[in-house]
C-alpha positions as CSV (number, residue, x, y, z in Angstrom):
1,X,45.1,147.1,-108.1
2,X,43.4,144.0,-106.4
3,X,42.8,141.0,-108.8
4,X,40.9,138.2,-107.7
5,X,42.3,135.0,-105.4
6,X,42.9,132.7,-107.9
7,X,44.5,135.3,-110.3
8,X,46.9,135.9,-107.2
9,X,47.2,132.4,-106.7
10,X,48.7,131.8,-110.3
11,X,50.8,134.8,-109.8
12,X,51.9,133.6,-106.1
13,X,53.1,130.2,-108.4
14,X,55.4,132.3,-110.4
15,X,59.0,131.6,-110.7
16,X,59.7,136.1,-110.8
17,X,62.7,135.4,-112.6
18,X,60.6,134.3,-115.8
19,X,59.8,138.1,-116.1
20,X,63.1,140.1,-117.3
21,X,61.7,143.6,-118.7
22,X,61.6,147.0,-116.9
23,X,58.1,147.3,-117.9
24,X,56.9,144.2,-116.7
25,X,58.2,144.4,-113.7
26,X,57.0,148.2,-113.2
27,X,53.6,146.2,-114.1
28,X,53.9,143.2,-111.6
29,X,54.4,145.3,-108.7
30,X,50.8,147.7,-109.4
31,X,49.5,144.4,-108.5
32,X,47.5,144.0,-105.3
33,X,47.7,140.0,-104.4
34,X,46.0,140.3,-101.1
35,X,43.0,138.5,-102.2
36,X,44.7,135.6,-103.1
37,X,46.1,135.1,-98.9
38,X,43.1,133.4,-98.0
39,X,43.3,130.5,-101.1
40,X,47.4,130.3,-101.2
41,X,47.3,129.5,-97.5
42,X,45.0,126.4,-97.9
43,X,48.2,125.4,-99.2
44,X,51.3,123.4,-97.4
45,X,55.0,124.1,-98.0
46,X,55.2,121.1,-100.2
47,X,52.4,121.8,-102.1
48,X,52.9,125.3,-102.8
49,X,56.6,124.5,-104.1
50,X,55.2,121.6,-106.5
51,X,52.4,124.0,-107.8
52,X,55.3,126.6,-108.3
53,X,57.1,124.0,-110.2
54,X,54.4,123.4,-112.6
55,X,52.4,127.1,-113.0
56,X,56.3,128.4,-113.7
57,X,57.0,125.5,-116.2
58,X,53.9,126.2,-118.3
59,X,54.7,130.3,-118.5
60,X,58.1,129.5,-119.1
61,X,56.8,127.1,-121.9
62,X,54.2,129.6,-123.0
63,X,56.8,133.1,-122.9
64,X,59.8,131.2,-125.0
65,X,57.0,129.2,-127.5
66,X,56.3,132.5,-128.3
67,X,59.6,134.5,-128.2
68,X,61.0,131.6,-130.7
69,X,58.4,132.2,-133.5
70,X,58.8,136.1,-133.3
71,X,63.1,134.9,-133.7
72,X,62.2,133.0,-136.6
73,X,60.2,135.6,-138.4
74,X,62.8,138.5,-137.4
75,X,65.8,136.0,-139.2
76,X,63.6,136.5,-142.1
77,X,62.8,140.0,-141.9
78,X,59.1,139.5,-140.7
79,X,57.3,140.9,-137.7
80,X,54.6,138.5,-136.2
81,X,51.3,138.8,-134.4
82,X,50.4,137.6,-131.2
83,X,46.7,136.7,-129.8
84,X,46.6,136.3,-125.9
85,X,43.3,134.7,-124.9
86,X,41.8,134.9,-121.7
87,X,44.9,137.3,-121.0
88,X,43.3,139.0,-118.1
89,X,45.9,140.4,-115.4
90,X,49.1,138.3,-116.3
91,X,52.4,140.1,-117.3
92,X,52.9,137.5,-120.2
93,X,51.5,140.4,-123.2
94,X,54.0,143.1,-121.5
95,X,57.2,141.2,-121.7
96,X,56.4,139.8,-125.4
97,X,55.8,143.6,-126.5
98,X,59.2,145.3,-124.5
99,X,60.9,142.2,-126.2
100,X,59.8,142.3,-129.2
101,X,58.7,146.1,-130.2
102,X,58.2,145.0,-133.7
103,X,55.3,142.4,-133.2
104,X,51.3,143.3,-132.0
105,X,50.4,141.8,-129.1
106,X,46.1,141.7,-128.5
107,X,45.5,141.0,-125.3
108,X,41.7,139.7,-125.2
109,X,39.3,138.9,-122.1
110,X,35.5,139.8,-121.1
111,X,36.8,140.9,-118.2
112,X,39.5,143.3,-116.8
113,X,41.1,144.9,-120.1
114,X,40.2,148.3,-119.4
115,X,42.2,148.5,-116.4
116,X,45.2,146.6,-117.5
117,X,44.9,149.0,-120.3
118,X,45.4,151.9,-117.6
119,X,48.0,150.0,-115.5
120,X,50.2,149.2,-118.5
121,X,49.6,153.2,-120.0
122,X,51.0,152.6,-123.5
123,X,54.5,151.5,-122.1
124,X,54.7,149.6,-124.2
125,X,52.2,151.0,-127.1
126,X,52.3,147.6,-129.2
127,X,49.6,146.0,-126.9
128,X,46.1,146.2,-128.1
129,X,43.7,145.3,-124.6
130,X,40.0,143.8,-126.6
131,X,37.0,143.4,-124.6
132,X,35.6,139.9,-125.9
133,X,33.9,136.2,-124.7
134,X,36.5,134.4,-126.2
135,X,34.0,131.7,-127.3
136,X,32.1,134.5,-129.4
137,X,34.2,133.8,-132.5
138,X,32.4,136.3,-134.6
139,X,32.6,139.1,-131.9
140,X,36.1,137.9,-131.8
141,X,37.4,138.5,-135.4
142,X,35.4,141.2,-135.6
143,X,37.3,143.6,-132.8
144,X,40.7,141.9,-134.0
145,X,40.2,143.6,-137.3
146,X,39.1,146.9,-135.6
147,X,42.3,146.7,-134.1
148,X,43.9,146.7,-137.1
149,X,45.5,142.7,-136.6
150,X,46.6,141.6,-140.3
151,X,44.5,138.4,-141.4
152,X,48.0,137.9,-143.6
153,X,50.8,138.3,-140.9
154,X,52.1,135.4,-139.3
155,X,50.6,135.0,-136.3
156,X,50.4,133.1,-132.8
157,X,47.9,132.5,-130.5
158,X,48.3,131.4,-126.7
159,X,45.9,129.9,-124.3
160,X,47.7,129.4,-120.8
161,X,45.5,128.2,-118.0
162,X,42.2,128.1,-119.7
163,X,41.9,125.0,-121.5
164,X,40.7,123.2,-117.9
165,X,37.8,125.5,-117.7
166,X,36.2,125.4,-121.3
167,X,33.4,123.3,-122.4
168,X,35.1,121.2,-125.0
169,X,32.6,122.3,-127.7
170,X,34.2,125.8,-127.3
171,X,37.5,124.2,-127.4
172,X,36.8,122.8,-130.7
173,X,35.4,126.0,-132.3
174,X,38.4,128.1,-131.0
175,X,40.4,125.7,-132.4
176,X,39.2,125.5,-135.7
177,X,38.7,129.3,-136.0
178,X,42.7,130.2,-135.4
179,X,43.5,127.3,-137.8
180,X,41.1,128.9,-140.3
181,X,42.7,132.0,-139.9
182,X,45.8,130.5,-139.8
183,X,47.1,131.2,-136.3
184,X,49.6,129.1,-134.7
185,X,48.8,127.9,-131.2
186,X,50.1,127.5,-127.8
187,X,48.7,126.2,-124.8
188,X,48.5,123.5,-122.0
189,X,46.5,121.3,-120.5
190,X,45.7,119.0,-117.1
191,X,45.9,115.3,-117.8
192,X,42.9,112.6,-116.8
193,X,43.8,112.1,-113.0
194,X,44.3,108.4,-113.7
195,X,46.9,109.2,-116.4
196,X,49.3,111.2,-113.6
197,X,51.9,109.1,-111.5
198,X,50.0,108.0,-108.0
199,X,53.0,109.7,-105.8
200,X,51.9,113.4,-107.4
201,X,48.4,112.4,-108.5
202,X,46.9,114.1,-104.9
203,X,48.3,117.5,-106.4
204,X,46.0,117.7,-109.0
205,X,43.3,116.7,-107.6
206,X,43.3,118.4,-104.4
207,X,44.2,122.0,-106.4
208,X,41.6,121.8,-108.6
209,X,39.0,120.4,-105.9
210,X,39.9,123.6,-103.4
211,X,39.4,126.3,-106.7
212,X,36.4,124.5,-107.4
213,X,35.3,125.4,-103.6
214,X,36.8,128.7,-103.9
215,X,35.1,130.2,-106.9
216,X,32.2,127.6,-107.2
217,X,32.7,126.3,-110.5
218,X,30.5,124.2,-112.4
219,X,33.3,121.7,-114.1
220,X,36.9,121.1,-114.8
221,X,38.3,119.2,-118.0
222,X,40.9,117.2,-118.3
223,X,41.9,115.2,-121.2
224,X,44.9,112.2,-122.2
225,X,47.1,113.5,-124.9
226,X,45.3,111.6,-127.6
227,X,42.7,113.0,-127.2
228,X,44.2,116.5,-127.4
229,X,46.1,115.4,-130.5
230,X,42.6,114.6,-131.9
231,X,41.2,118.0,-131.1
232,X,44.1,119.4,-132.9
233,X,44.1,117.3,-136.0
234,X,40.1,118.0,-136.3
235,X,40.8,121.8,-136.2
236,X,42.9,121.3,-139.2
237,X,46.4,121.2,-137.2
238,X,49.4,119.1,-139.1
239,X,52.5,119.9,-136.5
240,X,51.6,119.1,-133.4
241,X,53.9,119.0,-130.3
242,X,52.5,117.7,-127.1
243,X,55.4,117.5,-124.3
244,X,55.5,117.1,-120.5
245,X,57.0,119.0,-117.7
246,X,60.5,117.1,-117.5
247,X,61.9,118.8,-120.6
248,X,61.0,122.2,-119.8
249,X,61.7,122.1,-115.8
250,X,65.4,120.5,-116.8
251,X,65.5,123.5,-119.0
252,X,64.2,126.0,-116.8
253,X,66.2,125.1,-113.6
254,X,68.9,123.0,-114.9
255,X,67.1,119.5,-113.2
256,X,64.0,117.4,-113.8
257,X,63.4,117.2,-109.9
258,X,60.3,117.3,-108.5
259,X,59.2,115.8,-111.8
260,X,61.8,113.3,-112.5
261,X,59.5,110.2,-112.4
262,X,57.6,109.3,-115.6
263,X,54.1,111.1,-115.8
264,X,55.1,112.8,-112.3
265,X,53.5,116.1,-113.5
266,X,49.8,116.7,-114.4
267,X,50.3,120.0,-116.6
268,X,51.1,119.3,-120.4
269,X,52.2,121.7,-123.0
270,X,51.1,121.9,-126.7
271,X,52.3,123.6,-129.6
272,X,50.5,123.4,-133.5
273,X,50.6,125.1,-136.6
């Protein structure tokens, strides 16, 4: 199946080993990333492996954020649920629910879940594919509950790669509607271009400026950390955990480099309940 260039571009980023299931990887390769080619080659040799770096740090982030809370609740003899927004093609839903057959995973987008619905063909049948604007909270709770998600199940919510492209009013409300409903969350975010290192600052700017080109978009936020605390703390979030891409690249290749410097990489992580 063809998915659009800068879905292929995010897959191209990919580090392949973060995916580990049979089913995931039976899923990865139905995927058609020719339309990305014309975007990832806009791209030099340094620039690809520094955008690697930081698209692989965030899923790796985002897959083990979750994996942990579903541990926590299995050492106490719970299953969890888990809330994928903006999910569209990405393998993330597939290797939660081969891991963890136990848990719900709802994969949600306004576009493209009937046909990752047919590529993933109930293997495996804990993934629930919803049809919904993510900002359209009411729509929102509304097929959840059709889908039989349990308002009193501990539950998590991730939002990988979206953050940059939301107004920040919808930020807010989606926000405050998963604490409300008391939904854990996961996501990341880009940093103010000011706030990055000036020897890695060109990387975000120039990605974001040739996407903007590619697929003609409007805007693209980017916030400090404070501020992103603040949106948290609004929504009614106590622990908050905001962390950069040193951490997580030492633990997901054994080394800090190409992010070793202080604020060297633009991409932060959160996690709140």
């Amino acid at each position: 199946m063809k998915i659009s260039a800068t879905s292929a571009l995010v897959l191209n980023w990919t580090d392949h080993k973060l995916w580990q299931s049979p089913e995931t990887l039976s899923f990865n390769s139905q995927l058609d990333l020719s339309e990305g080619e014309q975007l990832f080659n806009l791209f030099s040799e340094e620039e690809t492996f520094m955008h690697l770096q930081a698209v692989s740090g965030r899923k790796y982030f985002m897959k083990n954020t979750v994996l942990a809370f579903l541990e926590e609740l299995s050492k106490q003899n719970q299953s969890g649920q888990v809330i994928i927004l903006a999910a569209g093609l990405a393998p993330l839903s597939i290797e939660i629910a081969s891991t963890f057959s136990t848990c719900q995973v709802f994969d949600v987008d306004k576009y493209l879940m009937n046909e990752k619905h047919e590529l993933v063909n109930g293997i495996p049948p804990n993934i629930e594919f919803i049809d919904c604007d993510i900002t359209d909270l009411n729509a929102l709770k509304e097929k959840l509950l059709n889908r039989n998600f349990k308002m009193d199940m501990p539950s998590i919510a991730v939002m990988e790669g979206i953050i940059y492209y939301l107004p920040m009013e919808d930020l807010k409300n989606i926000l405050q509607f998963l604490k409300q409903n008391n939904v854990a969350f996961a996501g990341d975010f880009c940093l103010k271009p000011e706030l990055v290192n000036e020897k890695t600052r060109f990387y975000l700017s120039d990605v974001f400026r040739k996407i903007k080109d590619e697929v003609q978009l409007d805007f693209i936020n980017f916030y400090s950390e404070e501020e992103i605390i603040n949106l948290l703390k609004e929504a009614g979030y106590k622990k908050i955990c905001v962390s950069n891409m040193q951490q997580i690249q030492e633990d997901r290749t054994g080394d800090k480099y190409p992010f070793s410097e202080k604020d060297s990489c633009w991409v932060m992580t959160i996690y709140a309940e």
